[in-house]
C-alpha positions as CSV (number, residue, x, y, z in Angstrom):
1,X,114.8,123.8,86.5
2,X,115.3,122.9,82.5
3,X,113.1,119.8,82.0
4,X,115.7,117.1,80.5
5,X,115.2,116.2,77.3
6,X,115.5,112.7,75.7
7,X,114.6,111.3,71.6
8,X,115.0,107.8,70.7
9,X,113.2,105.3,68.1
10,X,111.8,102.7,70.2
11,X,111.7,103.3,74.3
12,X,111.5,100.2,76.0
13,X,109.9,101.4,80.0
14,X,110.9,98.7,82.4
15,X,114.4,96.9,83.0
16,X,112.9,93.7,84.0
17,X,113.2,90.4,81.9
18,X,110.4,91.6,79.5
19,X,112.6,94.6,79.1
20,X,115.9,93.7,78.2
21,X,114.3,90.4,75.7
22,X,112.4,93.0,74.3
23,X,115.9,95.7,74.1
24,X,118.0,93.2,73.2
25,X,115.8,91.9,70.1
26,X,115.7,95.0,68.7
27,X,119.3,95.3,68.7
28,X,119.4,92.1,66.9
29,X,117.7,93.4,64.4
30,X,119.4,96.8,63.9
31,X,117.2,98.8,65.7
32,X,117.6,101.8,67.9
33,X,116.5,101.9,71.9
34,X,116.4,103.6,74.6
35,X,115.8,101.1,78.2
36,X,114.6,103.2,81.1
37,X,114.0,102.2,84.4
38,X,113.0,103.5,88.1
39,X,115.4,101.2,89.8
40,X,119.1,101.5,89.6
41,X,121.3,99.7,87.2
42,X,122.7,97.7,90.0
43,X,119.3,96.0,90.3
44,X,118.5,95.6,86.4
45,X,116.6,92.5,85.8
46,X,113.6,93.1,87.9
47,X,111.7,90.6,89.7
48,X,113.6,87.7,87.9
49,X,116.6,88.2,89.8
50,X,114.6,86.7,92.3
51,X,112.9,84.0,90.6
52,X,113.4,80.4,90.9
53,X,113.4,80.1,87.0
54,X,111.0,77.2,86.1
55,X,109.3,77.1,82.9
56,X,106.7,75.6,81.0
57,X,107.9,74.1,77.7
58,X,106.9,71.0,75.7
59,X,108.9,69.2,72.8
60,X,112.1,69.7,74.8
61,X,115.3,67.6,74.5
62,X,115.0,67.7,78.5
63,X,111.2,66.0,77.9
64,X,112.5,63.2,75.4
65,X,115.2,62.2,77.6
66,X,113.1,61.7,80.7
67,X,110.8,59.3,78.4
68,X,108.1,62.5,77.8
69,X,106.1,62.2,74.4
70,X,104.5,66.1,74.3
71,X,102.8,68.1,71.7
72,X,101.8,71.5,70.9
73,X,98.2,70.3,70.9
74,X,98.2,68.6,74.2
75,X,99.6,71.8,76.1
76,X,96.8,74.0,74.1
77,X,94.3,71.6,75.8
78,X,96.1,71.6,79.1
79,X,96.0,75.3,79.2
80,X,92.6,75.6,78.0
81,X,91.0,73.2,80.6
82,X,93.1,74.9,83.5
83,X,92.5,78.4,82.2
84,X,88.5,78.2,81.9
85,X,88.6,81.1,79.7
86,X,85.7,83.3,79.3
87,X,84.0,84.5,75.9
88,X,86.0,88.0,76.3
89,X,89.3,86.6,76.9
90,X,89.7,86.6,72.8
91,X,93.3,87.6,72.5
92,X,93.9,85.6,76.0
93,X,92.9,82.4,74.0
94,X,95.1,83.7,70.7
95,X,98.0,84.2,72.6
96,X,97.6,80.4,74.8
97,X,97.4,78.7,71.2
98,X,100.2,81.0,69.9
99,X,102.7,80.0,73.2
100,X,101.7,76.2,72.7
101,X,102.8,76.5,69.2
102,X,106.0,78.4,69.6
103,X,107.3,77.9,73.3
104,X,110.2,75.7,71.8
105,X,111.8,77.6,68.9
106,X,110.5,81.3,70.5
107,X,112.0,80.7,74.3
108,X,113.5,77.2,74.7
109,X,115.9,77.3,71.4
110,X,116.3,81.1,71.7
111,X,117.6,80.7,75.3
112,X,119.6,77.5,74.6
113,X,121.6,80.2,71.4
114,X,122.2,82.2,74.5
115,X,123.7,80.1,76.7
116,X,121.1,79.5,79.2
117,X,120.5,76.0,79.8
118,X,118.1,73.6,82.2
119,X,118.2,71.0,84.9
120,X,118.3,67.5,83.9
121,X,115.1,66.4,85.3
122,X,111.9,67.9,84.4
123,X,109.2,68.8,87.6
124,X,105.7,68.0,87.1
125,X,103.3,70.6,88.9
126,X,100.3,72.0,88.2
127,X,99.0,68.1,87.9
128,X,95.1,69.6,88.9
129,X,93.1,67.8,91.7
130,X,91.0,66.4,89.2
131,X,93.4,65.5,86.2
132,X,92.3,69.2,85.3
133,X,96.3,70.8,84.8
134,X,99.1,69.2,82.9
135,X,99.1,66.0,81.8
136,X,102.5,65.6,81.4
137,X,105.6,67.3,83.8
138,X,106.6,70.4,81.7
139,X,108.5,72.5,84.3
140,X,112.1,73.4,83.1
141,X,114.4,74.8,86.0
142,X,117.0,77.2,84.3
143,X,120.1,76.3,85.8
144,X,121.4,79.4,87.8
145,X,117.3,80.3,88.4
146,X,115.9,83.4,87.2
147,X,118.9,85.6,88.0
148,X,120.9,83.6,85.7
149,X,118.5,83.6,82.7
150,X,117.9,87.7,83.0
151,X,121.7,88.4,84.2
152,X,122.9,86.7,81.0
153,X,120.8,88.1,78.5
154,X,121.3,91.7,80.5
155,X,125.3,90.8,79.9
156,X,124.6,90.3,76.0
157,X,122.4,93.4,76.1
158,X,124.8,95.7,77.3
159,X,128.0,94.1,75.6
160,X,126.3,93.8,72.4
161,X,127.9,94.3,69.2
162,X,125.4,97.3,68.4
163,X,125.4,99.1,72.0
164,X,126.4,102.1,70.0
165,X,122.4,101.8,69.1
166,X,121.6,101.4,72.5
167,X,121.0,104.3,75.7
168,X,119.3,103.6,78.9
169,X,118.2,106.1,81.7
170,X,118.5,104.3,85.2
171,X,116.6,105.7,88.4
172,X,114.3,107.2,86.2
173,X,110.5,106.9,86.9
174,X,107.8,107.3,84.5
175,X,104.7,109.6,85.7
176,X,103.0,109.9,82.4
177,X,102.4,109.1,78.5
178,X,103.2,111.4,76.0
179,X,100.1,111.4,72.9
180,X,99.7,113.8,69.6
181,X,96.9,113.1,67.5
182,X,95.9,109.7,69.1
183,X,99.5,108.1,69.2
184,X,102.1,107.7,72.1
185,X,104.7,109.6,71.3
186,X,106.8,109.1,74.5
187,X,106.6,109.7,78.4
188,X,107.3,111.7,81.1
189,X,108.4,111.8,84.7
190,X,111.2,112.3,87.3
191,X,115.0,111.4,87.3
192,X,117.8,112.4,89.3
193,X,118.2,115.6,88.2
194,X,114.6,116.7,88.0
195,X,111.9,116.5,85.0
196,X,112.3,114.3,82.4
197,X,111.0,113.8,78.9
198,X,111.0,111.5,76.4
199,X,110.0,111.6,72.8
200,X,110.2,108.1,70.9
201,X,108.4,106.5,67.6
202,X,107.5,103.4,69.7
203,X,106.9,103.2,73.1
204,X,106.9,99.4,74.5
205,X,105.8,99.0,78.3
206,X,107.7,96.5,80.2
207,X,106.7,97.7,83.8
208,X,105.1,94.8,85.3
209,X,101.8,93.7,87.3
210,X,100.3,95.8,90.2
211,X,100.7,93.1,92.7
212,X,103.5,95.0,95.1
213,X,100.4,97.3,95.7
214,X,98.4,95.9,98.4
215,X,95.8,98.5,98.1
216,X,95.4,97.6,94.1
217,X,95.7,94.2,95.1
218,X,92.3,94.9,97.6
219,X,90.5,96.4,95.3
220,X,90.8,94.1,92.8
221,X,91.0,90.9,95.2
222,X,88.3,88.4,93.6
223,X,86.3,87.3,96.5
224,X,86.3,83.8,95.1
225,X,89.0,83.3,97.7
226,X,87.2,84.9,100.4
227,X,87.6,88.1,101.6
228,X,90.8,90.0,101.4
229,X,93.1,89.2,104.4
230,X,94.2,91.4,107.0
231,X,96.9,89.0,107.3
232,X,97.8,89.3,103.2
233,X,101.5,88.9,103.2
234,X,103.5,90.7,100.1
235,X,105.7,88.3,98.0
236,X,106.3,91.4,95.6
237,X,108.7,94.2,95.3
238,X,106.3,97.5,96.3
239,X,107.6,99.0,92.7
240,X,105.4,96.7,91.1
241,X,102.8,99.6,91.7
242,X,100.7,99.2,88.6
243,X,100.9,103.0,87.7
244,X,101.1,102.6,84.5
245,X,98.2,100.4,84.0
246,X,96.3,103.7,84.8
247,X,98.1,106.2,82.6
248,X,97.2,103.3,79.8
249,X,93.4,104.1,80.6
250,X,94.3,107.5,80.4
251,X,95.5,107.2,76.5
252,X,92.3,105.1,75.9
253,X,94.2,101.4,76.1
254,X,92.3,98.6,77.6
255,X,93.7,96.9,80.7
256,X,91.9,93.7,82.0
257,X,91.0,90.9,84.4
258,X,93.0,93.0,87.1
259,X,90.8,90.3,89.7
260,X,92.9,87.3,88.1
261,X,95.8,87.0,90.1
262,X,98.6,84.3,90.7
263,X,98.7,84.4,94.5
264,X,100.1,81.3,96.8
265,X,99.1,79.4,99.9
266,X,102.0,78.5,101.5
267,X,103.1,82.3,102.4
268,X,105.1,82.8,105.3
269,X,107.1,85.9,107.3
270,X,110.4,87.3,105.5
271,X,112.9,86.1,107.9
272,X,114.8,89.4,106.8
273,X,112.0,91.9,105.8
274,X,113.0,94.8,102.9
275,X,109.5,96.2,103.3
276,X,105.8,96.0,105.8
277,X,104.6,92.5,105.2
278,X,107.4,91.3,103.2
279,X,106.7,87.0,102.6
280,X,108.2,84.6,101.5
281,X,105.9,81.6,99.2
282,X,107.1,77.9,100.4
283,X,107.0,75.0,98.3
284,X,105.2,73.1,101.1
285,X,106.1,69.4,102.2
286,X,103.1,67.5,100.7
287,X,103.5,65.1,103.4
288,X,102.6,67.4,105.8
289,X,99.3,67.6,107.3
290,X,97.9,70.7,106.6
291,X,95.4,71.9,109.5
292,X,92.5,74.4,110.1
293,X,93.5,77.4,112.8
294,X,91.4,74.8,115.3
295,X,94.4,72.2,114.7
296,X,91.6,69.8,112.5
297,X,93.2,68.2,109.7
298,X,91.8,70.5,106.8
299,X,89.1,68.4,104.3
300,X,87.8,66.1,103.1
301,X,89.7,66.9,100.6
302,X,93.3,67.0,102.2
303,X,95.6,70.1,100.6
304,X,98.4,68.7,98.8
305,X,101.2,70.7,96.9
306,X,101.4,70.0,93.2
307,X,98.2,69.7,92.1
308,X,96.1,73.1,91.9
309,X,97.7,76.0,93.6
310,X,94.1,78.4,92.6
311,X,92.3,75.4,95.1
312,X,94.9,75.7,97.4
313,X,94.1,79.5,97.9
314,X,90.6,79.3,97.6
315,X,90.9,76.7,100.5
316,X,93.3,78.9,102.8
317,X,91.3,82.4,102.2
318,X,87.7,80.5,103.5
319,X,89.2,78.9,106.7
320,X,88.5,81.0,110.2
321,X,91.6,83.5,110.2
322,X,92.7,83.0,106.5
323,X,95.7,81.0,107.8
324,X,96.6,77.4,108.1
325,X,99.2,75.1,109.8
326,X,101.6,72.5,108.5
327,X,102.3,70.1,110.7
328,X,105.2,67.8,110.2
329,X,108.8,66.5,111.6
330,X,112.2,67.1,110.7
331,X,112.4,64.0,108.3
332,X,110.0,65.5,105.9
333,X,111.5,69.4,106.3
334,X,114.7,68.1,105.1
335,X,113.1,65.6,102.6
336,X,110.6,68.1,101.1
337,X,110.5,71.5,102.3
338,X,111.7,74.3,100.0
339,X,111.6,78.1,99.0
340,X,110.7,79.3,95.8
341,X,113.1,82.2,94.4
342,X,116.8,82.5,93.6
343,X,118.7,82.8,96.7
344,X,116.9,80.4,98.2
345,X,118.4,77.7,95.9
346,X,121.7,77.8,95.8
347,X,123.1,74.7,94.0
348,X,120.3,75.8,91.7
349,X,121.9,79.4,91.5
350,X,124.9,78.4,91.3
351,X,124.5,75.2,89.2
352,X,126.4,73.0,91.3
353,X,124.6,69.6,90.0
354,X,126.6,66.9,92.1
355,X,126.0,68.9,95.0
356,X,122.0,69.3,94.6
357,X,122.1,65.7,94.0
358,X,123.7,64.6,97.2
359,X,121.0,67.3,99.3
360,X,118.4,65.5,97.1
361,X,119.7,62.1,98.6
362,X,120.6,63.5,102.0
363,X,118.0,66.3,102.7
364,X,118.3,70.2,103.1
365,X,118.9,70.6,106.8
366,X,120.6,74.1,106.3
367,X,117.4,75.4,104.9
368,X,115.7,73.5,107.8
369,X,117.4,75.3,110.8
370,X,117.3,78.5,109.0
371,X,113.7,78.8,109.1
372,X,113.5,77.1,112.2
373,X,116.0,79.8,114.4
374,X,114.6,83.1,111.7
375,X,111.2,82.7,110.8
376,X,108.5,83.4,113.3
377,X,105.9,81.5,111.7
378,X,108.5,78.2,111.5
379,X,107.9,76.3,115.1
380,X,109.5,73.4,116.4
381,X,109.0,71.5,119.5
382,X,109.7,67.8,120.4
383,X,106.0,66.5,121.5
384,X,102.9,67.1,120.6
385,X,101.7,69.4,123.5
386,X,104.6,71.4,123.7
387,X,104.0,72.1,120.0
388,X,100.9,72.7,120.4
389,X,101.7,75.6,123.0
390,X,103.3,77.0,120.8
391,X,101.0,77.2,118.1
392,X,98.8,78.9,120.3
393,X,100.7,81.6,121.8
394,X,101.8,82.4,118.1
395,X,98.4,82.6,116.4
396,X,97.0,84.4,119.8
397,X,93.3,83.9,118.8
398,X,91.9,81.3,120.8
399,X,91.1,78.6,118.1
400,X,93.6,75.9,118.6
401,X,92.5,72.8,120.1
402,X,95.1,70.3,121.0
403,X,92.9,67.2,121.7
404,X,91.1,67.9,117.9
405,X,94.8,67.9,116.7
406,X,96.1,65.0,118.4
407,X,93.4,63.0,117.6
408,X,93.7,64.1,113.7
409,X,97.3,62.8,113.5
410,X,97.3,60.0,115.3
411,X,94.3,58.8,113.0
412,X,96.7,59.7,110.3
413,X,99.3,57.7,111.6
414,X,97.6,54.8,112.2
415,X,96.0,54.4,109.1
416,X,100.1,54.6,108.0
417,X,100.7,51.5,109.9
418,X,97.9,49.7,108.4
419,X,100.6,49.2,105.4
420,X,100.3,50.5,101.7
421,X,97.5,48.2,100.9
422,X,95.1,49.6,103.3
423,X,95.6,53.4,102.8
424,X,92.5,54.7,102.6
425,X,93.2,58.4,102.4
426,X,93.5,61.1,99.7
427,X,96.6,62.2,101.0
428,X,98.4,59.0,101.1
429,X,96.9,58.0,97.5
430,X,97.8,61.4,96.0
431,X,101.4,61.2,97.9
432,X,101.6,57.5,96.3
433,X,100.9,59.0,92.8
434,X,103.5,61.5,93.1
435,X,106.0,59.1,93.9
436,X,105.4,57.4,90.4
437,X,107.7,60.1,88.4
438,X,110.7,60.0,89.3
439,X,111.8,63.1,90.2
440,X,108.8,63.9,92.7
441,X,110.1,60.3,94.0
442,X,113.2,61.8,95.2
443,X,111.8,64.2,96.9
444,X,108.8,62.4,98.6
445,X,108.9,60.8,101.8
446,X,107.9,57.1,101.3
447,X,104.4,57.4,103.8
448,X,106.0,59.0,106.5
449,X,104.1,59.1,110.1
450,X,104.3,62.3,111.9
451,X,104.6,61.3,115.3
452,X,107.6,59.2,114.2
453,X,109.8,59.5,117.4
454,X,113.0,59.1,115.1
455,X,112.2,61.4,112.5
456,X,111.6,64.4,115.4
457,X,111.9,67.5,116.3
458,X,107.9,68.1,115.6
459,X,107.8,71.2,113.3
460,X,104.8,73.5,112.9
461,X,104.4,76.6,110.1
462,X,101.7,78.6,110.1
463,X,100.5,79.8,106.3
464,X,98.7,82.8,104.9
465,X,98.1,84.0,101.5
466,X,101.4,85.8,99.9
467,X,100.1,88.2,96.8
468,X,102.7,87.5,93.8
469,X,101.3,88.1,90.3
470,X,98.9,89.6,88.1
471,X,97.5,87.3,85.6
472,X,95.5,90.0,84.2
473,X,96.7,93.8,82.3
474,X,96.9,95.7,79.6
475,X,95.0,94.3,76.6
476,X,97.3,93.4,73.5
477,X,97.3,91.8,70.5
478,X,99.7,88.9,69.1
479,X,102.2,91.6,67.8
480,X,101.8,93.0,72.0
481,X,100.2,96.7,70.5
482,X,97.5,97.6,73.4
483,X,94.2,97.4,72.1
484,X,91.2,100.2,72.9
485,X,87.7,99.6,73.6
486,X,86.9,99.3,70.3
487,X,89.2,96.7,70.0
488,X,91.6,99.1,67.9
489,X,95.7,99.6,68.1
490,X,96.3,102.4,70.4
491,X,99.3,103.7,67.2
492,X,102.8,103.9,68.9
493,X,101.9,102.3,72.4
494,X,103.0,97.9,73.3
495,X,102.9,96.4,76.4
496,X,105.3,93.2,77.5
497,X,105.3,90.6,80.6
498,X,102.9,91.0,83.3
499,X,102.4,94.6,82.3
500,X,100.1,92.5,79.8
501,X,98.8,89.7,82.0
502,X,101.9,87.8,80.1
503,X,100.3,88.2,76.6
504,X,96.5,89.1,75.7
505,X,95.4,90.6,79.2
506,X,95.1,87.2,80.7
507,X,97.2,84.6,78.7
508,X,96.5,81.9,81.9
509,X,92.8,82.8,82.7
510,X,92.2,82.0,86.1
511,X,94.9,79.1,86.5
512,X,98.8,79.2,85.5
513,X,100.0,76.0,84.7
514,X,103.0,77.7,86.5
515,X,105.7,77.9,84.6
516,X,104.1,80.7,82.3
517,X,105.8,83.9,83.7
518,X,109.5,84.3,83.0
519,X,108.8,82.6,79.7
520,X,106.2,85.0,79.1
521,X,108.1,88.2,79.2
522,X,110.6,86.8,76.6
523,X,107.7,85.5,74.1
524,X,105.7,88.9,74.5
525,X,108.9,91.4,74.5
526,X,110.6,89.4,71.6
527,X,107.3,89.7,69.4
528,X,106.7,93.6,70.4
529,X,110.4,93.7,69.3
530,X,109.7,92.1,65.8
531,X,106.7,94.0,65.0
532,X,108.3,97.1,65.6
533,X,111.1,96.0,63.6
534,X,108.2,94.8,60.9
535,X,109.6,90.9,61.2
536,X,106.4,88.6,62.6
537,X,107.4,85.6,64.5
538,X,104.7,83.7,62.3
């Protein structure tokens, strides 16, 4: 069979966000592209059609209206302090400074010129257990999540005054890198109709992290956070394969900090699996009380949500089992319980702001009963011992005690009855901290017991680890050309998104301050666009 052959000025390998900010850039500025992608156009977009859509941004109109005085120099020292970056993580560092700088004209402004626009209220996550994560709240929710940021820059991409200039090659999947004389010259692999090749000036890759490959994912898994699980859940479509990271070691390009990885605690079963070990990542009720595999109330430092996801996981992946429990009652579900991604938001999604308001008021007892009656690892009960049962028979592994448990909460409770003044406990001071912003106040139980007899059923959900990004990757400079090992521009050959550990390899070092991924593929794919195009961002 002919191999098919394809020529094009810049091709752009990966449909995701990074992909079309990157395509769509270079059409602004009168360029040429060809967009290829593995997946069919049906599910262009990537990963962010799943994504809840939070981003981290300072200097926002959103910031100044909740009462927020930020600055491009308190977010560098944010991100610094969380990242604890190492004295290799040069271009890491470079690209950090370079995001605190620009985030609001290069993402926020560009995105607002496109129509995409943001929730009211600005979260604050990522707070650090120590005061060691964002000082201020800087988590913008796009309103319609991430579908609707990467569905309306997809609709501009494709109805854009210059498609004439534009070609894509869907279901398409890229084996191999095309080089003469020490360039990238293109790429290779398999379409529909057999062989493919293609032969382009610039070749940008836009193919995402290697986290969908649990055997990657193993080998790289840093043992900080124990062993790897058995148990390791999947929060990532299987695609995300990381085979091009190797073919970018086969051209001599650097890729980096593979170990660095943006993993959650709070992992639970798919209630409708697509693949083996398909999870789902909770936002967990911080008024829960989240227990060892024994039942024991984990500490002495209770886990709380919000404050330093990294802990949280290092926490989970040491306990007996790598799994916890959350144990709490239907008040707090409805109150606080949530799922990150699109389609687990719906007023979000859809942008149906009177209606999220009255759910924030009221409580999300949809979501409640659907995890309740679909999700294995979501129990419910209406005592204590029938819960605990429960727990047991699910789990299967001997550890639970119900008397440890019992007497855990009921300690719990009563120091709850003692009255604000009298809480001594991390969890009910952090809880009482959270509740001083205002929108974590809305969606914080005011000191709620468990054993409450009106706020039953009991609920129980059993947590694992859930792998969901690579915070590490191909090694690039500020114009997102992959770098060699002697620090040199591999000619011809970019990398975007988490293809490039967001920017630099490793743009978070070992901690996010969440909120750095979908804006991320825009800043690195819009700057590989420009210096293709010869226009800096500087």
């Amino acid at each position: 069979m002919t191999k098919a052959q394809h020529a094009c000025e810049t091709l752009v390998i990966g449909a995701g966000l990074a992909g079309i900010s990157t395509a769509l850039e270079l059409l602004d500025l009168g360029r040429s592209v060809l967009l290829l992608d593995a997946a069919p156009r049906s599910q262009c977009g990537g990963q962010a059609n799943d994504a809840f859509g939070g981003m981290l941004l300072c200097g926002t109109p959103e910031q100044k209206r909740n009462g927020i005085s930020d600055s491009p120099q308190l977010l560098l020292e944010d991100w610094c302090r969380a990242a604890l970056f190492q004295q290799d993580d040069l271009w890491a560092r470079r690209w950090a400074e370079a995001y605190a700088t620009r985030n609001r004209i290069d993402i926020y402004d560009w995105l607002r010129a496109r129509g995409v626009g943001f929730f009211p209220a600005v979260q604050w996550v990522e707070r650090g257990n120590h005061g060691d994560g964002n000082s201020l709240p800087r988590y913008h929710v796009a309103w319609g999540c991430g579908r609707g940021v990467v569905q309306t820059l997809a609709a501009q991409l494709f109805g854009h005054a210059r498609q004439a200039q534009l070609k894509t090659l869907f279901e398409h999947r890229v084996t191999g890198l095309l080089q003469c004389d020490g360039a990238v010259v293109g790429c290779w692999g398999q379409g529909p109709q057999g062989d493919f090749e293609v032969r382009a000036e610039h070749v940008v890759l836009c193919s995402g992290g290697i986290n969908g490959n649990l055997e990657l994912v193993r080998r790289h898994w840093d043992p900080i956070y124990g062993p790897c699980p058995e148990n390791l859940l999947n929060g990532t479509d299987p695609r995300a394969d990381g085979a091009l990271h190797e073919q970018v070691r086969v051209v001599g390009g650097q890729v980096v900090k593979l170990g660095q990885m943006w993993n959650y605690a709070a992992g639970i079963a798919h209630p409708q699996p697509q693949y083996p070990g398909h999870g789902i990542s909770l936002i967990p009720a911080r008024s829960a009380l989240w227990l060892e595999p024994s039942g024991r109330r984990i500490g002495p430092l209770p886990l709380v949500t919000g404050f330093d996801t990294h802990d949280l996981c290092k926490r989970i992946g040491h306990l007996p089992g790598q799994y916890g429990w959350q144990l709490l009652n239907w008040r707090i579900a409805i109150k606080e319980l949530a799922v990150s991604g699109t389609d687990a938001n719906p007023l979000f999604r859809d942008r149906k702001l009177l209606r999220l308001l009255w759910q924030t008021l009221t409580g999300n007892r949809s979501l409640a009963r659907e995890l309740i009656e679909q999700c294995p690892d979501v129990l419910a009960a209406d005592n204590l011992d029938e819960l605990a049962r429960s727990m047991a028979a699910l789990a299967d592994d001997g550890r639970l005690d119900p008397q440890a448990m019992r007497a855990d909460v009921q300690r719990y409770d009563a120091i709850i009855d003692r009255g604000p003044a009298l809480h001594n406990d991390e969890q009910l001071r952090r809880l009482q901290q959270l509740r001083q912003w205002r929108s974590d106040r809305m969606r914080t139980c005011r000191f709620q017991k468990i054993l409450d007899p009106r706020a039953g059923p009991l609920m129980a959900i059993r947590t694992r680890l859930i792998s969901r990004k690579s915070m590490g990757g191909m090694l690039t400079d500020l114009q997102s050309r992959i770098l060699n090992h002697q620090g040199q521009v591999v000619p011809g050959l970019y990398a975007a998104g988490e293809a490039a550990g967001f920017g630099g390899g490793g743009i978070s070092g070992i901690r996010s301050l969440e909120g750095t991924f979908l804006s991320n593929c825009i800043f690195n794919g819009r700057r590989a666009a420009r210096a293709i195009a010869n226009r800096p961002l500087e």
